[in-house]
N, CA, C and O of each residue as an XYZ file, in Angstrom:
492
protein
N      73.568    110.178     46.001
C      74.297    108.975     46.288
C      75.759    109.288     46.473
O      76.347    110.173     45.852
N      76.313    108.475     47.397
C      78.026    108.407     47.756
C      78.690    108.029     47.107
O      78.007    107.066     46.758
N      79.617    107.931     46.523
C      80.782    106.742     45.540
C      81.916    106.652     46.655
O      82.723    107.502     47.031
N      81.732    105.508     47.003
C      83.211    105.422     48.012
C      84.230    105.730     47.739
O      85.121    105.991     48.547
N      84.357    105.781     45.940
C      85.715    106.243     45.555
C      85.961    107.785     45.912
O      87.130    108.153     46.030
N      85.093    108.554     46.062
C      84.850    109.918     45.682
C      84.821    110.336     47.533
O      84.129    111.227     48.026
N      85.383    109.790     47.982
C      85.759    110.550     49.931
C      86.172    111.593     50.048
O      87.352    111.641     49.701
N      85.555    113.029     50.567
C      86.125    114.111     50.014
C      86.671    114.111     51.931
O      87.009    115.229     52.319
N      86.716    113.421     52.582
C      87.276    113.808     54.052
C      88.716    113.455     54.073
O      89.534    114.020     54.800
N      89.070    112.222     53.008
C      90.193    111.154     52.858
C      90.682    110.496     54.143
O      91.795    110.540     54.667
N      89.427    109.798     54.562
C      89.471    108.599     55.798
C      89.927    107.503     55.114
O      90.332    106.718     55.971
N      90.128    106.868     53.627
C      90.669    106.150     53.502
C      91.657    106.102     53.657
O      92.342    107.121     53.574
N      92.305    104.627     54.020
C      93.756    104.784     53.894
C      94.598    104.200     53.011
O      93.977    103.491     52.219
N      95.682    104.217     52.846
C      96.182    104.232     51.291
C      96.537    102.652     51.444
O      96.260    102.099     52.508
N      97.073    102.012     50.517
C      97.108    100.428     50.337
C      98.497    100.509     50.819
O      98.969     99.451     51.235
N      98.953    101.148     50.835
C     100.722    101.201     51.758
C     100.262    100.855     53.714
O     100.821    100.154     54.558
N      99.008    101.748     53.774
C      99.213    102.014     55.363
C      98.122    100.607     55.441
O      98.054    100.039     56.531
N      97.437    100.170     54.489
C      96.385     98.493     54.939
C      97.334     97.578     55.230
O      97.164     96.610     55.971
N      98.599     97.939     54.511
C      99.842     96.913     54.258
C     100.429     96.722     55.461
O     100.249     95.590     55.911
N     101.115     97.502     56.175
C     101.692     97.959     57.084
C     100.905     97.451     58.427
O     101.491     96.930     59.376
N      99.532     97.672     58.373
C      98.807     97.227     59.451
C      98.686     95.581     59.845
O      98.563     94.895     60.860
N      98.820     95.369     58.171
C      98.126     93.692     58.244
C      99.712     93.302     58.786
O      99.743     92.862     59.935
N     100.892     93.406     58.149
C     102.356     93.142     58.349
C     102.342     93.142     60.301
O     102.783     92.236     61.009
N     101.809     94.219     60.690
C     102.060     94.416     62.327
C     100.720     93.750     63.009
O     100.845     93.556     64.218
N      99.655     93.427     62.525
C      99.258     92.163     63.029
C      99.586     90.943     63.154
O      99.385     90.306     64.189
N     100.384     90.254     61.626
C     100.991     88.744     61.595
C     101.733     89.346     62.484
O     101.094     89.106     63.509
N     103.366     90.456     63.058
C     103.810     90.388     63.538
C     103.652     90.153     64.929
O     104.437     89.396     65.501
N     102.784     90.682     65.505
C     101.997     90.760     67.100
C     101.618     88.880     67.100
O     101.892     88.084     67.998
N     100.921     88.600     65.779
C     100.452     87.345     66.343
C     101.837     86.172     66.270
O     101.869     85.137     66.934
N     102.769     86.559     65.443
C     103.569     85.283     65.595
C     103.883     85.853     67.218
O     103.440     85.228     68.182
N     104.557     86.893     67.354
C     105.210     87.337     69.132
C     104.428     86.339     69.868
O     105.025     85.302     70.160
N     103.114     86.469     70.247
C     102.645     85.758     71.051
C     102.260     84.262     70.642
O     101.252     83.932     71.266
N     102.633     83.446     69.967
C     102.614     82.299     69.409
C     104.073     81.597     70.127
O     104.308     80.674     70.907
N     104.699     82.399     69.531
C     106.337     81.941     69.734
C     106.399     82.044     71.550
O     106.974     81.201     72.239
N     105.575     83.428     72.176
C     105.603     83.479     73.337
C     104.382     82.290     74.349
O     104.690     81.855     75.459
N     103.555     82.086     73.915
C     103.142     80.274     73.914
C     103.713     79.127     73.750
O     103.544     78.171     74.506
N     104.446     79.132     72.732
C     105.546     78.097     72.946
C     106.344     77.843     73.890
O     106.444     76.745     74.440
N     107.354     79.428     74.311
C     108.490     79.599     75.177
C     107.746     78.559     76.687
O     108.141     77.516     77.208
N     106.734     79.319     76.938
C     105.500     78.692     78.368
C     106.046     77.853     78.530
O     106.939     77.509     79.305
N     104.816     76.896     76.752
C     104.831     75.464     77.410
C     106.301     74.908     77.245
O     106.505     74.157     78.199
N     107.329     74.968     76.478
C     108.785     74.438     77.155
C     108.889     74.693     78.765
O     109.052     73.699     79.474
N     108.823     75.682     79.232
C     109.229     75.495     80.733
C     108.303     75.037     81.514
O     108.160     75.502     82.645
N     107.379     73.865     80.942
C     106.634     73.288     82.044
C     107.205     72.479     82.994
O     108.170     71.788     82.670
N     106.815     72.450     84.002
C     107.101     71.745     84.677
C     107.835     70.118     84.592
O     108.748     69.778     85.345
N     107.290     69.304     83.623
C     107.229     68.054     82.894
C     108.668     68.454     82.534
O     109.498     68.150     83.391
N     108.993     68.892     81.762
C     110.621     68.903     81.199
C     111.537     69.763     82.049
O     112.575     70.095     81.476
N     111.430     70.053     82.882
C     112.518     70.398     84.373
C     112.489     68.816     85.092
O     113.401     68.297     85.737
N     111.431     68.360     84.834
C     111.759     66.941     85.809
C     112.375     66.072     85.193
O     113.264     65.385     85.695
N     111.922     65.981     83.857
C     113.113     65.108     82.419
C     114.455     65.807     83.141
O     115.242     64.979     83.600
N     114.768     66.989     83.280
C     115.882     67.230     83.624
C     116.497     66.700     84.287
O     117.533     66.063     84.100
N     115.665     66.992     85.539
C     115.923     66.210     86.940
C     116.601     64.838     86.855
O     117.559     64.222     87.321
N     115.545     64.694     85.980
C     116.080     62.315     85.628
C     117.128     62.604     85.167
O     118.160     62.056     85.552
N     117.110     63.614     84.149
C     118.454     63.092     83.315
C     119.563     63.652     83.922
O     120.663     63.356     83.457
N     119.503     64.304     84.741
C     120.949     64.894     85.648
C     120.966     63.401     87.003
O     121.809     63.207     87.878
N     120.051     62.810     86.774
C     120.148     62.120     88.251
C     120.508     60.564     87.500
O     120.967     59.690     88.235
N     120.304     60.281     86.144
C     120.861     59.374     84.931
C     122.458     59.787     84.931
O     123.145     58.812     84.625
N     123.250     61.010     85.203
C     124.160     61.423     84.729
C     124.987     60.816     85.914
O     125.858     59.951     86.015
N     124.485     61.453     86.556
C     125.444     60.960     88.209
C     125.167     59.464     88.521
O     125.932     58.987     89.359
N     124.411     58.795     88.114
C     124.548     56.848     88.456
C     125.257     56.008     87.763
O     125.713     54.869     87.864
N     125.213     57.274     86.697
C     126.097     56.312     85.499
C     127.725     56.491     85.323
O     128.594     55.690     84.979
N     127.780     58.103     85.765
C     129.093     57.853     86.205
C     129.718     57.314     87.210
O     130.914     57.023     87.195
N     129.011     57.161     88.072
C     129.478     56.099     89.319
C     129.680     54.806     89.190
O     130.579     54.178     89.749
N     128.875     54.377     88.470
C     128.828     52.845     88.033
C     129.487     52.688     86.997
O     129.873     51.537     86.793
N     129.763     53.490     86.232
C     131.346     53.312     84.956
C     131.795     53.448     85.816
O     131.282     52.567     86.506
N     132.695     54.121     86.616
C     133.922     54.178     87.168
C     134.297     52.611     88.144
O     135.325     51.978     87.901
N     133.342     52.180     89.183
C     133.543     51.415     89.434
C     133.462     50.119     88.573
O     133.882     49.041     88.993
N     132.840     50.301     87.223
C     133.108     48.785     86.901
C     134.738     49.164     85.958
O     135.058     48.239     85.213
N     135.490     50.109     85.954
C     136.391     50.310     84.832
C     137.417     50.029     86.192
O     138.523     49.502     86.068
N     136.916     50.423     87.348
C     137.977     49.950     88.359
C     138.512     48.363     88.515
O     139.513     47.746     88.878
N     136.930     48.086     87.902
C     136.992     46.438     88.712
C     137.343     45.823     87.496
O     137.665     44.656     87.721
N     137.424     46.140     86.180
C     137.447     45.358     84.977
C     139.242     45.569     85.361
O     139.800     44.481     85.500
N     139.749     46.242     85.459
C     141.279     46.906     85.560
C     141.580     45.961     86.372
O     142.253     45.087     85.825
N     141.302     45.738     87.718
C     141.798     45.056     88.981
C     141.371     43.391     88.073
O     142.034     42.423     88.447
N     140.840     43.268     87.512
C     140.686     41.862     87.149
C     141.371     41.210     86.014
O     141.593     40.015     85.820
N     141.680     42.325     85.253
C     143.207     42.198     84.046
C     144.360     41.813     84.928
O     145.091     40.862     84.655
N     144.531     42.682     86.149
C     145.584     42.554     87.022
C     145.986     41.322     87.604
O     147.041     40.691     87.539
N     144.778     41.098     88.257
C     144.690     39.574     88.265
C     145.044     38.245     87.654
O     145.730     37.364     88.172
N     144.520     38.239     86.579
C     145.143     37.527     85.493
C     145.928     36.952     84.725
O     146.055     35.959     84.008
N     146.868     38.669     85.392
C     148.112     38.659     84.052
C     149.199     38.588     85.561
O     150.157     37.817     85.521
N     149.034     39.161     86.419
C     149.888     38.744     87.304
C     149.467     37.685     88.561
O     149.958     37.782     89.686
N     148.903     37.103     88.342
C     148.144     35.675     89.773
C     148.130     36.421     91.008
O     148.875     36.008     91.896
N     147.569     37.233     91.185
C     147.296     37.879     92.611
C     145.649     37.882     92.331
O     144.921     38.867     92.205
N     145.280     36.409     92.271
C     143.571     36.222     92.567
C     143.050     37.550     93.179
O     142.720     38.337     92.291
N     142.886     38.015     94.402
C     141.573     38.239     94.632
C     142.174     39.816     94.843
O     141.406     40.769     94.716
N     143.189     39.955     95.079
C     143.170     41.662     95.568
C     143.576     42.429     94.516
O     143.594     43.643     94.717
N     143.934     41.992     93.356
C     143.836     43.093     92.961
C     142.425     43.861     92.159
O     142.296     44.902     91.516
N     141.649     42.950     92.499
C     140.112     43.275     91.484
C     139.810     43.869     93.061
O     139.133     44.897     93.055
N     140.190     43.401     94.321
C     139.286     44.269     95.202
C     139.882     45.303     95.838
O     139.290     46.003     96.660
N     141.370     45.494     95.416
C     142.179     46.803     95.491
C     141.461     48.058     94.178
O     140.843     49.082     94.469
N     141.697     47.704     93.152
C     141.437     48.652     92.293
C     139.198     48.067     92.212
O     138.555     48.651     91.340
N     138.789     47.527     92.686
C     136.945     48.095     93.101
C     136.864     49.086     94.176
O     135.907     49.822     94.417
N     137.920     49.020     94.758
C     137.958     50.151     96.009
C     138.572     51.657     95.400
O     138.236     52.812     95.659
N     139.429     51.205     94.647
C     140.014     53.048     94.032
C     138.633     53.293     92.992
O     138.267     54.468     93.015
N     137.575     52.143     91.836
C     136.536     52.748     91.149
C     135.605     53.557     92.342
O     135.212     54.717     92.216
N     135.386     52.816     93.343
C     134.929     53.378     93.930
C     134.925     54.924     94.597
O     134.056     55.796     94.616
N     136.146     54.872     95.077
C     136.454     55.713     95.089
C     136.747     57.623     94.404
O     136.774     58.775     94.836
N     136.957     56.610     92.699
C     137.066     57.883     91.767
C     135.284     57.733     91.431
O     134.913     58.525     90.564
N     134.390     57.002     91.898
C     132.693     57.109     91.260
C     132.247     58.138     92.184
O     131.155     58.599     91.853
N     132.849     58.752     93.460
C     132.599     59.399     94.742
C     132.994     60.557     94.695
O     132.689     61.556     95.347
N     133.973     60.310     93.562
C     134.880     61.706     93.549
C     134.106     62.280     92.042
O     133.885     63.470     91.816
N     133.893     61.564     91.453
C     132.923     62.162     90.070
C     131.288     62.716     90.043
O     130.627     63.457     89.315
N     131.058     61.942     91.221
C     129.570     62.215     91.904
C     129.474     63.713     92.542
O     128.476     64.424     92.425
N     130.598     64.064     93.197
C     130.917     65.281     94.289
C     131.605     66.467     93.024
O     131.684     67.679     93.225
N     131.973     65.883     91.956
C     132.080     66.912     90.774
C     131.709     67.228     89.834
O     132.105     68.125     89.090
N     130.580     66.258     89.704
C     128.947     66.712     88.881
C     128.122     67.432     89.571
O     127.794     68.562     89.208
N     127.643     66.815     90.753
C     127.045     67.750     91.325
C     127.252     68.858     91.822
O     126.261     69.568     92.001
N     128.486     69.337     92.178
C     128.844     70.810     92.055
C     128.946     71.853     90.859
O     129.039     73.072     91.007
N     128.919     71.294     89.871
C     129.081     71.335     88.330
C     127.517     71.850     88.170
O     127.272     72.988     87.771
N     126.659     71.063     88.459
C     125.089     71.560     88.057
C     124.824     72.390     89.513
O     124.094     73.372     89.376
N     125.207     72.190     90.585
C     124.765     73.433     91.493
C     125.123     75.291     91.082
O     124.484     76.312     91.336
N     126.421     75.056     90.362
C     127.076     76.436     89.982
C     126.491     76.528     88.684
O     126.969     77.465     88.045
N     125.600     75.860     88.064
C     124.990     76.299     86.374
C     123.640     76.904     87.366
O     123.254     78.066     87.233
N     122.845     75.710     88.603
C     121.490     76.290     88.457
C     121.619     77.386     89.748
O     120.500     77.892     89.821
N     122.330     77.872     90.611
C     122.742     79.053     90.678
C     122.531     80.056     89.825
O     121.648     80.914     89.790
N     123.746     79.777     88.921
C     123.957     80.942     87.468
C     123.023     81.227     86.984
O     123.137     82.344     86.479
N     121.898     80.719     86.817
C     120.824     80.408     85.881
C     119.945     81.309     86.011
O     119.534     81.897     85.011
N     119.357     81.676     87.576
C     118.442     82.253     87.468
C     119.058     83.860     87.598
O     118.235     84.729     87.308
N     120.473     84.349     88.020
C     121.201     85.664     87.492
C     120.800     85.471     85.782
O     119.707     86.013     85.622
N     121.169     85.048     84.827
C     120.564     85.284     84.046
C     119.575     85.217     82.705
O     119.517     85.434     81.494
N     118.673     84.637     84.143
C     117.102     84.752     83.983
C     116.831     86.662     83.762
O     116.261     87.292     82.872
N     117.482     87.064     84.918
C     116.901     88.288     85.570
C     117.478     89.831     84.517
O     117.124     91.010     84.491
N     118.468     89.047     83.794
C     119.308     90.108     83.138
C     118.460     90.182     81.626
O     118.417     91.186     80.915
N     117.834     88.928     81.341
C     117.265     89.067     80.093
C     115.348     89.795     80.148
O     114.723     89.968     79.101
């Protein structure tokens, strides 16, 4: 009869190297867990949340600006009796700065998603 204790080849391996093995399995399995995760974040579904919310970013600054134009032109109004032009003098400058904030967001996210995929490529 054999006694497993009694291995005269010494194929066992010592409780240091079982250790070591089991340690670099959890390690391998979180890697690819965490690397399942990374995936599903870049699905598709949350680039288009993006999408909205960059396309939320630019309506809303357009539409603050013109109503901060027109709330302004209508104080003006008020306080000095020039009824109608000055709410449609200063709706024409909101306008104006909502056109000019529109043309500097969106250049703003063209030069990030440019940048973006340089470094994609570096990592």
């Amino acid at each position: 009869m054999t006694n497993s204790d009694d291995d005269p080849a010494g194929n066992r391996p010592s409780p240091a190297q079982s250790e070591t093995s089991g340690l670099a399995a959890r390690i391998r399995k979180a890697q690819e867990d965490r690397a399942a995760l990374n995936a599903a974040r870049r699905s598709p579904r949350l680039s288009d949340m993006s999408t909205l919310a960059r396309g939320l970013r630019i309506g809303a600054e357009f539409v603050a600006a013109i109503l901060v134009g027109s709330g302004i032109g209508y104080l003006i109004d008020i306080f000095a009796g020039t009824t109608p032009w000055g709410l449609l003098i200063m709706f024409m400058l909101g306008f104006a700065a909502g056109i000019l904030n529109v043309t500097r967001v969106v250049a703003e996210l063209n030069a990030q998603k440019t940048a973006s995929p340089d470094a994609e490529k570096t990592d």
